[in-house]
C-alpha positions in Angstrom: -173.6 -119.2 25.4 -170.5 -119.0 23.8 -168.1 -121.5 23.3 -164.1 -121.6 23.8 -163.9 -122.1 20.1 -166.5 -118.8 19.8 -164.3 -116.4 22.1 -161.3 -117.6 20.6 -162.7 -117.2 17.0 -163.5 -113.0 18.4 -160.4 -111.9 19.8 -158.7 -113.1 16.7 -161.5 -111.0 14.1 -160.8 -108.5 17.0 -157.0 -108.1 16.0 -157.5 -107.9 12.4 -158.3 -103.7 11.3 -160.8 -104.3 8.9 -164.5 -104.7 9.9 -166.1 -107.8 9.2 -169.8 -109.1 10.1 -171.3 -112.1 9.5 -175.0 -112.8 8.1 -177.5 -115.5 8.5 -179.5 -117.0 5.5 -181.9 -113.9 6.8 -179.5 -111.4 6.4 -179.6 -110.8 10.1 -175.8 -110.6 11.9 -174.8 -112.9 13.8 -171.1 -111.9 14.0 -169.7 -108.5 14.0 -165.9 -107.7 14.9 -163.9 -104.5 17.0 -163.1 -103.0 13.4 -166.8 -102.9 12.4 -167.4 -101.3 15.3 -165.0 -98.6 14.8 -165.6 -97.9 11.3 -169.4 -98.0 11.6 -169.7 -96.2 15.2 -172.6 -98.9 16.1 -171.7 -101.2 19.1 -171.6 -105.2 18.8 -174.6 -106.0 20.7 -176.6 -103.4 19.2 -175.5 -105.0 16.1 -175.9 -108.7 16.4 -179.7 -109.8 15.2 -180.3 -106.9 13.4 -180.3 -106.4 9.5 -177.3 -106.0 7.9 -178.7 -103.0 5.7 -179.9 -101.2 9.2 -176.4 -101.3 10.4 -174.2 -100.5 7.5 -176.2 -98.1 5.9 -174.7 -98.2 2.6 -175.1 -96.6 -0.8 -176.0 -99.8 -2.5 -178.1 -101.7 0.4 -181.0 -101.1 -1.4 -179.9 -101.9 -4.8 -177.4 -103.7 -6.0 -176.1 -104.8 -2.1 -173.0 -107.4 -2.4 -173.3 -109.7 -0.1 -177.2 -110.5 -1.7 -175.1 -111.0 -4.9 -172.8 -113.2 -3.2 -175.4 -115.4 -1.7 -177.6 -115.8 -4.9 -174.7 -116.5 -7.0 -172.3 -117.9 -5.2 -169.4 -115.4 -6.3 -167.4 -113.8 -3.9 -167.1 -109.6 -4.5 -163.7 -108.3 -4.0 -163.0 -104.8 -3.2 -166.0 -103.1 -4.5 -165.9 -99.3 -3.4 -169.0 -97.6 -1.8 -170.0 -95.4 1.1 -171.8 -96.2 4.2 -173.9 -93.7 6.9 -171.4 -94.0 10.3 -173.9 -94.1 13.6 -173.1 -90.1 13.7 -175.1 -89.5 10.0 -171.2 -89.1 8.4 -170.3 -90.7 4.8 -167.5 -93.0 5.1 -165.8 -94.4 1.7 -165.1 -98.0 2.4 -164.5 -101.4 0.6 -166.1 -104.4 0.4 -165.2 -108.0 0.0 -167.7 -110.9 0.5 -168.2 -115.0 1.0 -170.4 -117.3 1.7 -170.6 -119.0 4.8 -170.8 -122.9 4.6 -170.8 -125.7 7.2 -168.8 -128.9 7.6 -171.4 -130.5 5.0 -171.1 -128.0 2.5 -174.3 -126.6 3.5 -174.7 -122.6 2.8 -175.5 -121.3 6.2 -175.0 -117.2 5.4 -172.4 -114.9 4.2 -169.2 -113.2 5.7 -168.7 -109.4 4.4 -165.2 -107.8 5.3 -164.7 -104.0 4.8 -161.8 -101.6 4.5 -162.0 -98.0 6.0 -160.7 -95.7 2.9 -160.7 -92.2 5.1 -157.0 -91.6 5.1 -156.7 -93.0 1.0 -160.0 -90.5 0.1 -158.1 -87.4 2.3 -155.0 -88.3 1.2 -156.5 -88.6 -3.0 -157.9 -85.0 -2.2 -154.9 -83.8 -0.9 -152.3 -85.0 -3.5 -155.2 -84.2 -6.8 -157.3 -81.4 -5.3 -160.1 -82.4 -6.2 -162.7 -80.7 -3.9 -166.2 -80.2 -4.3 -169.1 -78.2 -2.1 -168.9 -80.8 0.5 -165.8 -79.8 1.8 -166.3 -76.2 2.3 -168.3 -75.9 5.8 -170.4 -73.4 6.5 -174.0 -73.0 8.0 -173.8 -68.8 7.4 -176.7 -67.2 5.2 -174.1 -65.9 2.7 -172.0 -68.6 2.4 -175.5 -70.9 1.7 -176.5 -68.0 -0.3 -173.5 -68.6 -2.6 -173.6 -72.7 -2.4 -176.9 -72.2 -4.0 -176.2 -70.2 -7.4 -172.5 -71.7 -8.0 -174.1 -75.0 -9.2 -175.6 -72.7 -11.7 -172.2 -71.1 -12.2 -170.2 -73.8 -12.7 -172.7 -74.8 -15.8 -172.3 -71.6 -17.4 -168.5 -70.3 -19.3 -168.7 -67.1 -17.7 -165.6 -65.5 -15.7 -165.6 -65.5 -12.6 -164.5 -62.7 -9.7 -163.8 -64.6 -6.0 -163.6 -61.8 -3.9 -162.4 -62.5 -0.3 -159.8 -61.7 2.4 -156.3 -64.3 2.5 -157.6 -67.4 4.3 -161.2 -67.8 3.6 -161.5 -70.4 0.8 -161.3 -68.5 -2.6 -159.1 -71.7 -4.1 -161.4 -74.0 -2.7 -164.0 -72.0 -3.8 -162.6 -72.1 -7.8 -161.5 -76.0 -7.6 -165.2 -76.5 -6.4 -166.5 -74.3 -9.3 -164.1 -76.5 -11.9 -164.7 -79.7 -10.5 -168.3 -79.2 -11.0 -168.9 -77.5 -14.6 -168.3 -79.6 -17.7 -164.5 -79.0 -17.8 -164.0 -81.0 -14.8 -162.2 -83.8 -16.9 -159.4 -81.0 -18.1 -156.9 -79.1 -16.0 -157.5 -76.7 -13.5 -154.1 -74.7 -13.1 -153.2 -71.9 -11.2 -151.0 -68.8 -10.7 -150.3 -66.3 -8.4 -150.8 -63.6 -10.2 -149.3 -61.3 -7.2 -146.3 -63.1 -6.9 -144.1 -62.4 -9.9 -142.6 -59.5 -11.5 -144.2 -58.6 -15.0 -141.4 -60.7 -17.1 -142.1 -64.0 -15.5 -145.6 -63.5 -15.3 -146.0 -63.0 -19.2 -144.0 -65.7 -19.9 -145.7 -68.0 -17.2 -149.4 -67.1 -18.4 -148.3 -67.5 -22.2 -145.0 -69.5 -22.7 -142.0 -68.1 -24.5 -140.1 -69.0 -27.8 -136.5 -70.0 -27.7 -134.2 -66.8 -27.4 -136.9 -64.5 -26.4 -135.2 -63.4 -23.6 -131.7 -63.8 -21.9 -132.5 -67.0 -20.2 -134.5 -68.5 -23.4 -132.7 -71.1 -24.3 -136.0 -73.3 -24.7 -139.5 -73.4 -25.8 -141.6 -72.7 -22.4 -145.2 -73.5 -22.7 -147.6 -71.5 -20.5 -150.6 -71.3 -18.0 -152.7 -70.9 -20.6 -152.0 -73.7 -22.7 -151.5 -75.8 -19.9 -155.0 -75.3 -18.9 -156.4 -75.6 -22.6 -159.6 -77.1 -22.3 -159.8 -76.5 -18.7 -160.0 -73.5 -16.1 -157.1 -71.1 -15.5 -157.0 -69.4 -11.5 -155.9 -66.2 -11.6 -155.4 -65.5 -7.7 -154.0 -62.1 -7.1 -155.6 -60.5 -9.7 -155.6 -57.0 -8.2 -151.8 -56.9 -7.9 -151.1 -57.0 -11.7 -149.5 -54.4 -13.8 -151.0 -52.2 -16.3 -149.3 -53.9 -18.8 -150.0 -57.3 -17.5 -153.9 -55.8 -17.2 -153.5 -55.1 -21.3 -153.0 -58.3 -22.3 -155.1 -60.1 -20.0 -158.0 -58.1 -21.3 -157.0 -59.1 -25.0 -157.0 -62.6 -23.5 -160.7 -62.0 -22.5 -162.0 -60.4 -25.2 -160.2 -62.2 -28.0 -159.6 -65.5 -26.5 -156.5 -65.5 -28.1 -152.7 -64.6 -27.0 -148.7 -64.4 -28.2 -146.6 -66.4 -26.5 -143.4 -64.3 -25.8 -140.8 -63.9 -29.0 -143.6 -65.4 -31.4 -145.7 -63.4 -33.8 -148.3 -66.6 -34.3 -151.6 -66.2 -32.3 -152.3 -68.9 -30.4 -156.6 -69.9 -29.7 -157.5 -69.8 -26.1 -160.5 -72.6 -25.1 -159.9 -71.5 -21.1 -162.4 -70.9 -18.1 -160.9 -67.5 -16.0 -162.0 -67.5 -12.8 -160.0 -64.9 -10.7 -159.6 -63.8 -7.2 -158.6 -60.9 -4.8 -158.2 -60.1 -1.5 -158.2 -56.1 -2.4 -161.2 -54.1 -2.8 -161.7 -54.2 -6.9 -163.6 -51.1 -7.2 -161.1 -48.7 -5.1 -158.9 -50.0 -7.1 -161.0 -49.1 -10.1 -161.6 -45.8 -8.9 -158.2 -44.9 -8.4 -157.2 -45.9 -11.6 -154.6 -49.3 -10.6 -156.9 -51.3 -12.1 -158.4 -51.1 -15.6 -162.0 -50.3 -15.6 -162.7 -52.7 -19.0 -160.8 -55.6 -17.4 -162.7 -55.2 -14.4 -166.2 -55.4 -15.7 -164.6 -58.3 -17.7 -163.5 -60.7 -14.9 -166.8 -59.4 -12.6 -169.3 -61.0 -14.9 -169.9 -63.5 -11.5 -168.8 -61.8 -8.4 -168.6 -64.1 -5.4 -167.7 -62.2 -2.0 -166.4 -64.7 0.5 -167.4 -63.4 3.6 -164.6 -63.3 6.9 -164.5 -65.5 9.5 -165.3 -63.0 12.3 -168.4 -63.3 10.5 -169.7 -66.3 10.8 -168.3 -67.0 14.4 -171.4 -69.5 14.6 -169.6 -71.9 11.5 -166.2 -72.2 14.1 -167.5 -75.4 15.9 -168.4 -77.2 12.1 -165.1 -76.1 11.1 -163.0 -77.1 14.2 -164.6 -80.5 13.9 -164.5 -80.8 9.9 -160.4 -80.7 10.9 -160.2 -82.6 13.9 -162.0 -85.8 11.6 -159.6 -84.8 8.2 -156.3 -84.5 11.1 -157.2 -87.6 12.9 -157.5 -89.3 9.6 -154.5 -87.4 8.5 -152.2 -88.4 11.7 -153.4 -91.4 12.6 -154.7 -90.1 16.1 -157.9 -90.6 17.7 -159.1 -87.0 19.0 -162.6 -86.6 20.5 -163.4 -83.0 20.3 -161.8 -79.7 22.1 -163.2 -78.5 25.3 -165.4 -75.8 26.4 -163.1 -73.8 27.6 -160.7 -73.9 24.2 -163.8 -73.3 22.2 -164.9 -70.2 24.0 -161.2 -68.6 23.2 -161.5 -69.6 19.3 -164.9 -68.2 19.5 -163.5 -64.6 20.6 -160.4 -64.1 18.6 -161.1 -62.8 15.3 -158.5 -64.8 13.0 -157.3 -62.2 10.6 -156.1 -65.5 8.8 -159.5 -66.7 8.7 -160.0 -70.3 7.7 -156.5 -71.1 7.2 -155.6 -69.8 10.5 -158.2 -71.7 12.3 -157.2 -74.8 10.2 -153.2 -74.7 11.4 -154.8 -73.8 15.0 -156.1 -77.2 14.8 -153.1 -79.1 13.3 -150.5 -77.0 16.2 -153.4 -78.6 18.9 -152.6 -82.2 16.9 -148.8 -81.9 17.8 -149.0 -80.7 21.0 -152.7 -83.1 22.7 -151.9 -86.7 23.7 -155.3 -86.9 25.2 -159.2 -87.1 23.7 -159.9 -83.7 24.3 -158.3 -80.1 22.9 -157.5 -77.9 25.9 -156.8 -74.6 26.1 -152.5 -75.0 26.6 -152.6 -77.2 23.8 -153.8 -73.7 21.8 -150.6 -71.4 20.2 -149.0 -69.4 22.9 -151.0 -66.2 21.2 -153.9 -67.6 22.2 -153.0 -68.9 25.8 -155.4 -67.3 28.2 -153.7 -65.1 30.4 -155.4 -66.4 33.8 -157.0 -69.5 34.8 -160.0 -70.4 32.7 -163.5 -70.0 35.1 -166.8 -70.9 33.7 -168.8 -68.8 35.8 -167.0 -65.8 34.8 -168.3 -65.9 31.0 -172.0 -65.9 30.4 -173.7 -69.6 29.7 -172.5 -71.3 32.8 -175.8 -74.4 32.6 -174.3 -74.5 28.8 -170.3 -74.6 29.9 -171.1 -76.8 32.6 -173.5 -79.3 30.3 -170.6 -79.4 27.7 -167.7 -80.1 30.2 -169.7 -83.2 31.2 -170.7 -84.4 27.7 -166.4 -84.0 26.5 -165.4 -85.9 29.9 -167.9 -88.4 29.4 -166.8 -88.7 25.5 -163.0 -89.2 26.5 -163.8 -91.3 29.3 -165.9 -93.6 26.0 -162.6 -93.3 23.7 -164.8 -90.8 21.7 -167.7 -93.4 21.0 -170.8 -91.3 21.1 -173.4 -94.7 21.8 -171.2 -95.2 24.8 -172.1 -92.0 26.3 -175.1 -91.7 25.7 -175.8 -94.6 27.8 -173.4 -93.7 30.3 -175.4 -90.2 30.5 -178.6 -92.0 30.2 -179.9 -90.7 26.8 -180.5 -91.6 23.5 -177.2 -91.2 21.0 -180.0 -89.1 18.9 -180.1 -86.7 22.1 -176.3 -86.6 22.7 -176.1 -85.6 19.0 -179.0 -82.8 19.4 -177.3 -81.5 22.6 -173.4 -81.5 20.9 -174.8 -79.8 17.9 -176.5 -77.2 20.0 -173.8 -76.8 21.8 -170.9 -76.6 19.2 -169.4 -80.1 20.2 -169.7 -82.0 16.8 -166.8 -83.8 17.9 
């Protein structure tokens, strides 16, 4: 039974926002605060007596785990960075700090472990240094698989690349992933839009200018191209160059060499192309806009991303890949959308693709004070224009099942152990039935 001392000693751990435990000389837990419980999704009682390592699930439990270090030696660990397994299978970049755990005599008794959730400072890193990898691009599509399974390969080689695509549907994420993978990952990755500048600007942004080459010249410029010495140049846009512009891109390729503008020296090009379209490369080939040579040039790897319209079934991974990055993101606390908004995302189309189904998500952010996405939270162009009625869609079991799973998940603040034993089943089952039914929430 707990004492006054006890309860008094958990509401204060309770107030503090980092998660912090307590082990025995057993390593079993014997305290375990509100953060912890947050951060690691596993309830307090479910918790207490068990092995640290079975709750915390972290990337160095079975090696070199920290608060075993602390305990052999003696020496506390401050801020060590890893990654633990949330109760919902997700990686969570956290922390560490440790202690031991002494009585009145001196006498070591166990070990206290405090962690720090670094969610927002690992979004935010990504954001501000873009440095994505496979893991953020979402998809459970055959051809999206298809082409997560050979770019590992392509990313090795120094071949060009060819990101084919409509706007919206990850060709940038694609190439950062492709850069921050091969061997150059350590050098720049810059890019241009190719589409978006008039040939002067563009020459002089790919390859620098000397001092007086032109009107404006009153400077040395360096370029793209040496910015990204060493590195991987994006070329988005590709298909919306000039013939000119196609010229000297090609003498780029083949050469690996280029002028900047007003020089005569020949500078030495040690840069990865990877380009990108969302035009169709061989009409444009065929009706001579595009330079057959330069074409079979930059196509050595063609990836074609494919639209979302087409892989309606990856909307659910997606909507709930942004809900986690925009509560992060905006400090909010959003279960998951309901059936109802689901089923309208699942019909439109989204000639924006990804990108549009991204700022869908972030207008819902502004606009939900509650747990749950509904559909008048969506943009007015995607308001229904009646009342929402399950029975009239196909699936009624399935609307009806998810309806009670998202009410259920509010009512729990969004914690999934919760409901599951409010709904009496296991949290494994909850998960099975969310997945299945496009709640990953």
């Amino acid at each position: 039974m707990k004492t006054t001392k006890d309860k008094h000693i958990q509401v204060i751990l309770d107030s503090i926002t980092d998660g912090v435990f307590t082990v025995d000389l057993e390593h079993k837990v014997t305290l375990f605060n509100g953060a912890a419980e947050r951060i690691t999704g596993v309830k307090r009682e479910d918790a207490i007596g068990r092995q640290c390592w079975e709750v915390l699930k972290a990337s160095i439990c079975e090696g070199n785990c920290a608060l075993r270090e602390t305990m052999r030696t003696g020496e506390p660990v401050v801020c060590r960075p890893l990654f633990i397994v949330n109760s919902a299978g997700e990686t969570v970049p956290i922390s560490v700090s440790t202690a031991l755990l002494k009585d009145e005599t001196g006498e070591i008794i166990g070990g206290v472990e405090t962690f720090r959730d670094l969610s927002l400072v690992e979004e935010l890193r990504k954001k501000v240094e873009q440095r994505y990898t496979f893991a953020d691009i979402i998809s459970q599509n055959k051809r999206m698989l298809d082409l997560f399974d050979i770019v590992p390969a392509v990313a090795e080689s120094e071949s060009t690349v060819l990101i084919e695509g409509e706007s919206g549907t990850g060709k940038e994420l694609f190439a950062r992933a492709i850069h921050n993978l091969s061997p150059r990952s350590e050098r720049p990755f810059v890019v241009v839009n190719c589409g978006a500048l008039p040939d002067t600007l563009l020459e002089s942004e790919l390859f620098g200018h000397k001092k007086g080459a032109f009107t404006d010249a009153r400077y040395d410029r360096e370029g793209r191209f040496a910015m990204a010495e060493g590195g991987t140049i994006f070329l988005d846009e590709i298909g919306d160059v000039s013939s000119a512009m196609q010229a000297r891109l090609l003498r780029v390729l083949q050469e690996r060499t280029y002028e900047p503008l007003g020089s005569s020296q020949t500078v030495r090009a040690d840069v990865r192309v990877i380009a990108a379209t969302n035009r169709d490369m061989r009409e444009l080939v065929e009706s001579g806009e595009f330079r057959q040579d330069l074409y079979y040039r930059i196509n050595v790897v063609n990836l074609n991303l494919p639209p979302l319209r087409e892989r309606i079934k990856d909307i659910p991974y997606l909507i709930d890949h942004f809900i986690t990055r925009f509560n992060r993101l905006k400090s909010k606390s959003i279960a998951g959308i309901s059936p109802e908004a689901l089923s309208i995302l699942m019909k439109f189309e989204f000639p924006g693709n990804v990108r549009e189904l991204e700022n869908i998500i972030e207008h819902c952010f502004v606009l939900c004070t509650g747990k749950i996405i509904l559909p008048k939270h969506l943009p007015t162009y995607l308001q229904p224009k009646g009342a929402f009625s399950p029975s009239s869609h196909s699936g009624t079991i399935r609307d009806i099942e998810g309806k009670l799973i998202l009410d259920t998940l509010e009512r729990n603040g969004g914690n999934r152990l919760a409901t599951a034993n409010e709904l009496g089943i296991h949290k494994t089952t909850l998960w099975r039935k969310m997945k299945r039914l496009g709640l990953m929430g």
